[in-house]
N, C-alpha and C positions, 0 to 999 in steps of 0.2 A: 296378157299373161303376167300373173307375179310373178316378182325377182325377190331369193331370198338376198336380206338385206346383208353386206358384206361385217365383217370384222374391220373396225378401225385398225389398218397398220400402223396408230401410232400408241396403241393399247398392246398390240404385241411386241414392240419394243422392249413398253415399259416393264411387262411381265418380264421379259428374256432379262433385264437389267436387276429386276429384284432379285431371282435368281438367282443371279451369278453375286450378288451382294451375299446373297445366304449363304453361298460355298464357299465364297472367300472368308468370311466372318467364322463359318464353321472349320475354315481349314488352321486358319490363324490361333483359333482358340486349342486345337487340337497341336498345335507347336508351343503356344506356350505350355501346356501342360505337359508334352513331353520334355522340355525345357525345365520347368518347373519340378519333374519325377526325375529329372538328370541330376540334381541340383542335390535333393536331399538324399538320394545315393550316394551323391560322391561324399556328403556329411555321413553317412554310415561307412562306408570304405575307411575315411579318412579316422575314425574312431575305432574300427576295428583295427587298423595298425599300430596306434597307441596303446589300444589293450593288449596289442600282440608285444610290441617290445613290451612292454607291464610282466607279463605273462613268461618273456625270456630272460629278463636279469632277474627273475625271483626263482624262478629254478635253476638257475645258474649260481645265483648265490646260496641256494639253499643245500646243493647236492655238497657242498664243501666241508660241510658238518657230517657226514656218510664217512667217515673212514676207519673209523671203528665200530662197524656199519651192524650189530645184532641189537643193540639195546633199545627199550621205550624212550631211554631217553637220547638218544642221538637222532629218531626219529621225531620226538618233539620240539628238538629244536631245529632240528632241519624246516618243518613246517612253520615252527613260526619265526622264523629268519625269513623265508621264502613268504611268507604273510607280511611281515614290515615292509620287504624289499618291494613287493608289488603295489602297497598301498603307498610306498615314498615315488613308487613312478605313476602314480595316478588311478590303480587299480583296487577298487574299495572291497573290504571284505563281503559287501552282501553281493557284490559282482560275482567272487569268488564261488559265494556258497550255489549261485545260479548255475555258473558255468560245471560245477561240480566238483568242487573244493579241493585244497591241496592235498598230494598222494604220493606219499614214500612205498618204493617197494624195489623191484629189481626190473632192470633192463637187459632181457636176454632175446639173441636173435631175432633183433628190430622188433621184440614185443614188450611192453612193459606190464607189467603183473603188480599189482597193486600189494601190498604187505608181504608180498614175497622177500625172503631172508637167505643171503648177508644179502641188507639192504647198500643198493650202488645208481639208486634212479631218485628221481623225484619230477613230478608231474603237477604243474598247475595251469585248469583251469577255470575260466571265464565267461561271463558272457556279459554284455551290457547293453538296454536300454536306450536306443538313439528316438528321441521324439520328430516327428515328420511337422514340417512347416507347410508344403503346400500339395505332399501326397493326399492329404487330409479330404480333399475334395474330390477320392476315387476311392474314398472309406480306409486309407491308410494311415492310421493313427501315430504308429512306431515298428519299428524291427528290432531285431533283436540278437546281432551280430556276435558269435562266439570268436575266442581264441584258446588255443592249448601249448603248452611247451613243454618239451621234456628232456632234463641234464643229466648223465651219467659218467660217471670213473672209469675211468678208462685207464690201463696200465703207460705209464710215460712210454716213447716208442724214440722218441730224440728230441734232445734239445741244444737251444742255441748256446756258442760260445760264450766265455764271461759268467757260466753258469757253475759248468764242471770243475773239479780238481782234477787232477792227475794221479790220484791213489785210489785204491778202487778194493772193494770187501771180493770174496769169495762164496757162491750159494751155498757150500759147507757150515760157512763161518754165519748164517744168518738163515738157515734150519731151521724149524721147527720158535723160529724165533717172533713176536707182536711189536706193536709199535710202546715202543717206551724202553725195550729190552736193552741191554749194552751190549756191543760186540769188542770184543777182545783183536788188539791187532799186533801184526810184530812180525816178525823173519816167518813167513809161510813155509819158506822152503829157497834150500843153499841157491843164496844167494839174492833174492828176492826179501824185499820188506815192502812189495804190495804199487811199488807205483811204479806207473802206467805212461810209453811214450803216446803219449794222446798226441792227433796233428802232428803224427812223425815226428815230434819233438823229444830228443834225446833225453829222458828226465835223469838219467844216473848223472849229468851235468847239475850239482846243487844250482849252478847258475841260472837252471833253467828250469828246475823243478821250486825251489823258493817262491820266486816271483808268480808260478802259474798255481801255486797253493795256494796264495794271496789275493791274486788279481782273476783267478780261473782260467781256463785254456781260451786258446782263442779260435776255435775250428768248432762244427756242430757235430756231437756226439750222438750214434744212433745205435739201436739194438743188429745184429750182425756183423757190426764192424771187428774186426781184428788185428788191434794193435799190439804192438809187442811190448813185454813188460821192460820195467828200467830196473836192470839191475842194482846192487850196491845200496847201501847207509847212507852213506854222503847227501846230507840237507834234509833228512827224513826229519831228526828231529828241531832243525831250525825252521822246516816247514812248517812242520805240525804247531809249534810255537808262537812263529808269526802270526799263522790262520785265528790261533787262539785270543790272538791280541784283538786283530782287526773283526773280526767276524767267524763265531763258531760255527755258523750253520754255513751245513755244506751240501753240496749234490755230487754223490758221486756215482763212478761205472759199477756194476756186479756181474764180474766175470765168473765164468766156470772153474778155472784153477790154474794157476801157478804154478809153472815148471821149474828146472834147476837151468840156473840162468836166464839168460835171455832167452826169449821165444814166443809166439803169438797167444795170447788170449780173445776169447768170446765175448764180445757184451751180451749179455743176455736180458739187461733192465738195469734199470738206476734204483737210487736209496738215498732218502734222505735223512741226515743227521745231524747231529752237535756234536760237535769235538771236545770231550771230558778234561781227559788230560793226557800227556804224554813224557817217557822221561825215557833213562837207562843211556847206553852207547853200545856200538855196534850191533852184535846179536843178542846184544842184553835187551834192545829197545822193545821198549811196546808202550803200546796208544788204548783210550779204549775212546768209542766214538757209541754215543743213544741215537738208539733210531726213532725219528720224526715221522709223524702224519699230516705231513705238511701236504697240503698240493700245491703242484708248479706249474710253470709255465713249459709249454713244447707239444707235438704232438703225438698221438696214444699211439699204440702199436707194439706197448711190449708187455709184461709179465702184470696182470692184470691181481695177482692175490697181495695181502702183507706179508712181507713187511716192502715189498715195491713200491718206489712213489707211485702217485695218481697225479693225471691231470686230467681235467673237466670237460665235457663235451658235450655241446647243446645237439640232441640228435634229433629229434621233433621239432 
């Protein structure tokens, strides 16, 4: 009787051995390449944060040109402020025109609307080009990673001490009034010449109202607080004086109004200005103070039109 002839057990070995060579070989190569696709993402990531900070100090610096925010040209040069500023942090104009170029217009209820007027936003974006090193061998050439950012005015809402003075305008007295305008100052009313115990600080004390004209208060001033006014003359016009010497520009409170005597006032928003000039004595005195479009430092939360300061908010 024939016998089929057997399989060499030393051929099934070697088979079972090739095998397991091929799956290791194939698993190995199947790690370097996810190793190798880990690698040139993180170089895409890693570019896409560069373009994004690029993308945030250009609309940051460009919204600061907005405060006299209807004209062609406050919006051209918000844009190409906002063009230098991205291309000095690495971000090149042809990047720009991809990602789909810089865009003045307005920022309302977390929307931004592109040439929308009074312009109070500015929008730049980006996109950039990252070339792939070893994606290449799953047919990935490059990506193409966006960033967007977007700055807007915001009405100042409080800021820190060392900033304020302690004399403060009335929304009467700055009506109907733009940036550049002069406001007219002096005895509002008996008894009152306009400053302010800021930080519960007694200012009808020249002792104390001087020095905080000079150096600014030392507490942080916010929209709702309700300080009481400092009655009396005394130091109004050696304040006013000093401040002229050392530093005209000022940031002060804008209250709702000035009672007779002493009694609480509103903040309602701050104002920025230059101290003109100041003279007279007692009830004769009066100041006149230009108002600035300056933005400041502090955060937003109060009287968001002119002639109230702004300060800047990156909200995208």
């Amino acid at each position: 009787m024939n016998e089929r002839p057997r399989r060499s057990q030393h051929l099934d070995v070697r088979d079972q051995a090739g095998s397991t060579l091929v799956l290791v070989v194939s698993f190995v190569m199947v790690l370097f390449g996810f190793a190798a696709l880990a690698i040139d993402i993180a170089r895409v990531y890693k570019e896409r944060e560069h373009e994004q900070f690029g993308t945030d100090a250009a609309a940051y610096a460009g919204v600061t040109l907005l405060t006299n925010a209807s004209s062609g040209t406050a919006k051209a040069a918000a844009i190409q402020e906002a063009t230098d500023v991205a291309g000095a942090n690495g971000v090149t104009a042809s990047e720009i025109t991809s990602g789909g170029s810089v865009q003045v217009g307005q920022w309302t209820n977390s929307t931004f609307t592109a040439d929308a007027t009074p312009y109070n936003a500015v929008r730049v974006a980006a996109k950039r080009t990252v070339g792939m090193t070893f994606a290449k061998v799953v047919g990935q050439t490059s990506m193409s990673p966006g960033a967007h950012s977007i700055a807007d005015l915001e009405g100042l809402g409080s800021v820190d001490g060392g900033l304020l003075i302690p004399f403060g305008v009335t929304t009467n007295q700055i009506a109907g009034k733009q940036y550049g305008d002069i406001v007219d100052t002096g005895r509002g009313t008996p008894g009152n010449w306009q400053k302010i115990d800021l930080c519960g600080v007694n200012m009808s004390d020249p002792n104390n109202f001087v020095p905080a004209m000079v150096n600014g208060v030392l507490c942080q001033g916010s929209v709702g607080d309700t300080p009481n006014s400092g009655p009396g003359n005394a130091g109004v016009n050696s304040g006013f004086d000093a401040r002229l010497q050392s530093n005209p520009i000022v940031l002060m409170p804008v209250v709702d109004a000035f009672g007779n005597g002493i009694g609480p006032v509103d903040i309602v928003g701050f104002m920025v200005g230059q101290l003109i000039s100041a003279g007279g004595n007692g009830s004769s005195w009066s100041g006149q103070i230009q108002i600035l479009s300056k933005v400041v430092s502090g955060l937003p939360g109060g009287q968001k039109t002119p002639p109230f300061a702004y300060v800047r908010v990156l909200v995208q």
